[in-house]
Structures are given as structure tokens and as C-alpha cells.
Residue, then its C-alpha position, 0 to 999 in steps of 0.5 A: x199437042x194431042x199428048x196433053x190431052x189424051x194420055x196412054x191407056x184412055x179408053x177409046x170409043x170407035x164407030x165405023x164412018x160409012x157412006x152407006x149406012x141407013x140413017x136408022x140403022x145401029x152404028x156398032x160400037x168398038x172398044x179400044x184402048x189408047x197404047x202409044x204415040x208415033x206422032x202427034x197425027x199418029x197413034x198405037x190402038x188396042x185392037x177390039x175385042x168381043x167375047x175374047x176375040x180380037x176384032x180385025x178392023x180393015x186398014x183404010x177404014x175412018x172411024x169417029x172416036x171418042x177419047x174417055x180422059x181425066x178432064x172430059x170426052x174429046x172425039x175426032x176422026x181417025x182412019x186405020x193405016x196399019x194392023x200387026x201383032x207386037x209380042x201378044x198384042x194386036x195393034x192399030x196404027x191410026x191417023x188422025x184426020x180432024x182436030x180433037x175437039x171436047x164434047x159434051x154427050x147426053x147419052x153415056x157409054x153403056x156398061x154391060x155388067x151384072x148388078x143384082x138390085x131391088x126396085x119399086x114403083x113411084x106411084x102417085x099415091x105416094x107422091x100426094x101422100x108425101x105432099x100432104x106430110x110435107x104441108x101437113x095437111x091433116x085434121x088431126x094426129x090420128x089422120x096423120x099417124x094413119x097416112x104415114x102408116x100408109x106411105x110406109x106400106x107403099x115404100x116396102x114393096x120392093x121387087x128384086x131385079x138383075x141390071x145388065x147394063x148400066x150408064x151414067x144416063x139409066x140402067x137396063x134390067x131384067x125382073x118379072x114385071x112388065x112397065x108402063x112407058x113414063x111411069x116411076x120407080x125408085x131403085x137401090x143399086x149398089x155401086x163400088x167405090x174405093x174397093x167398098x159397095x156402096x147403095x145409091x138410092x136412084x129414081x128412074x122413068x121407064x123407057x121401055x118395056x118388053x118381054x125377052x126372046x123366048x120368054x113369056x114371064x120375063x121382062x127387059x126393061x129400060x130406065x132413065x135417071x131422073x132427079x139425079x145430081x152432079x155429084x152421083x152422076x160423077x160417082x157412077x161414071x167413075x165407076x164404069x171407068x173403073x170397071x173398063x179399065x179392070x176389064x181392058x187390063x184382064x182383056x174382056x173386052 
């Protein structure tokens, strides 16, 4: 029974099955929100949103969705049976056309939100200079204390920056600074958790790196999470649930 899996107010993840869609173009992406039941092959769907704007998707169209629950991601194919206004909500009816199945994603829905945050790089310098610590490596006190005063300078150049979005895979972000592909950096990002912010200290690689539209000084740069265990991957995508839900409640979506 699909109501012991997926609950009412689950976020939904839809994309457009279309037989013409170039292999290399860009699904987009449509946000729902599970509303009720009819049936165990029917469902009641929030009608997207986009910049406030209710989002009219055409009846007879099939969508592979994704279901965010409790206990995991669970996506199947539906096709859109009906589209009407209740009191101030825009419906969907939906059919179910495959069975539910639990999946497992490499890629994490990506949250758009503002996140001011420090970063800096991770350079090869400061890896051997962690190295040689670590083994202690050193003739004498003096050589020590030295190397230490160095890694201590390397780690205080930090940069200020501004996330735009932000998934349990990487982060996005806008800063000054241009970034070599592969190259480190260590980032302090503050999360909330429980109405508390808290500062998580994340190491990324950088994906990509280019100048914004109509800038010259201006950078976006893409990052991956490397390093990064279970425990914080679950911190931060409960924290993007938790942003949706407030933003579905408010209609942001």
C-alpha cells in the first residue's frame, strides 16, 4: 500500500517524460507537495510553483517523480488525470503508472537559499605542512614551532562568499575569486538545526568556475562535498527538508 510509504505533505520532485527531449537538454524540474489520497493509483498534488506563480501543468502529461519521506527517496511515474481549484489551492489528480520503488541518488535536490559563509583554500602547502606535524618531522623545537607558525598563517586567509544554493552533494556560490577545476578548499557554513545555527566545517572540490553574466569581477563557483560523513551529510539534508517544508507552508515555492 502506497499510504505506508509515502505520507500526506512529502515533497515531491517531478520532471516531464517526453519523448523528444534531446539526451543533453536540461529536464526542468517541478516541485509539489503530497495532499491526499483518492485511491492507492490516485493522489491529490500541490500544483507547482515558480516565483509565486502557480505553474498549470497539462493533463495527459506523465512525470517521473520523486517522493522525499522519513525513511528515504521512492520515485515512480505518474500521468496528470485532472487539474481544478479547491477554496485557495490548486490541485492535481495523479495516476500512478509504475510501482513505487526506493532509490538511492548520487545527486541531492538542490536548495536555492542564501547562505553568507567564509571559505579558503586547501593548498598543498598546508597538506605537507600537516604531514610533517603529524610524523613529527623536524630536527628541532625550533623548525617545529616555525612550521606551525606557517600552517597557522595559511589557515587564516579566509575569503567571504554568499551560497545560492545548496545540496547534500555541494554548495553553489558567488565570491571574487576565480577557481581552478580540482583544486581544494576548506568552507565554514553555518546550518540551523533545532531553531540554533550551527558552523559546520566542510571540505569541497571545486567543479566549476566562471565569471557571472554581465560581470567582470564576479565569480560562481561550483563545489562538491569531499570528506564528508554520514552524520553531516543527514545534518545537512534535513536541513534542506526542513527549509522546503517552511517554504511549501509559506508558498515559496
Amino acid at each position: 500500500m502506497k499510504e505506508q510509504v509515502i505520507n500526506i505533505g512529502d515533497k515531491v520532485e517531478m520532471y516531464r517524460i517526453s519523448a523528444q527531449l534531446d539526451e543533453n537538454e536540461v529536464r526542468r524540474q517541478y516541485i509539489s507537495q503530497l495532499l491526499d489520497y483518492m485511491d492507492d493509483d490516485q493522489v491529490k498534488l500541490a500544483m507547482p510553483m515558480e516565483g509565486g506563480k502557480i505553474i498549470p501543468l497539462t493533463v495527459g502529461d506523465m512525470y517521473e517523480v520523486c517522493f522525499y519521506t522519513s525513511t528515504g527517496l521512492y520515485s515512480s511515474q505518474i500521468e496528470i488525470t485532472d487539474r481544478y481549484k479547491e477554496g485557495n489551492i490548486f490541485i492535481l489528480v495523479a495516476e500512478f503508472r509504475s510501482d513505487m520503488e526506493k532509490c538511492q541518488r548520487r545527486q541531492y535536490y538542490r536548495l536555492e537559499k542564501i547562505i553568507d559563509f567564509n571559505y579558503r583554500n586547501y593548498t598543498k602547502e598546508e597538506e605537507i605542512l600537516e604531514r610533517r606535524l603529524k610524523v613529527n618531522d623536524f630536527s628541532n623545537d625550533e623548525a617545529r614551532e616555525s612550521c606551525k607558525k606557517i600552517l597557522h598563517e595559511v589557515k587564516n586567509k579566509w575569503f567571504n562568499a554568499t551560497i545560492t544554493d545548496i545540496s547534500g552533494g555541494g554548495v553553489r556560490f558567488n565570491s571574487f575569486n576565480l577557481h581552478k577545476k580540482n583544486t581544494l578548499i576548506c568552507m565554514r557554513v553555518p546550518i540551523e538545526e533545532n531553531g540554533n545555527s550551527c558552523m559546520f566545517e566542510l571540505k569541497g572540490e571545486i567543479v566549476n568556475s566562471d565569471v557571472l553574466p554581465k560581470r567582470t569581477d564576479f565569480y560562481e563557483t561550483r563545489v562538491k562535498f569531499i570528506d564528508l560523513d554520514r552524520d553531516e551529510r543527514e545534518r545537512i539534508v534535513r536541513f534542506i527538508f526542513e527549509q522546503e517544508r517552511k517554504m511549501l507552508r509559506r508558498g515559496t515555492f
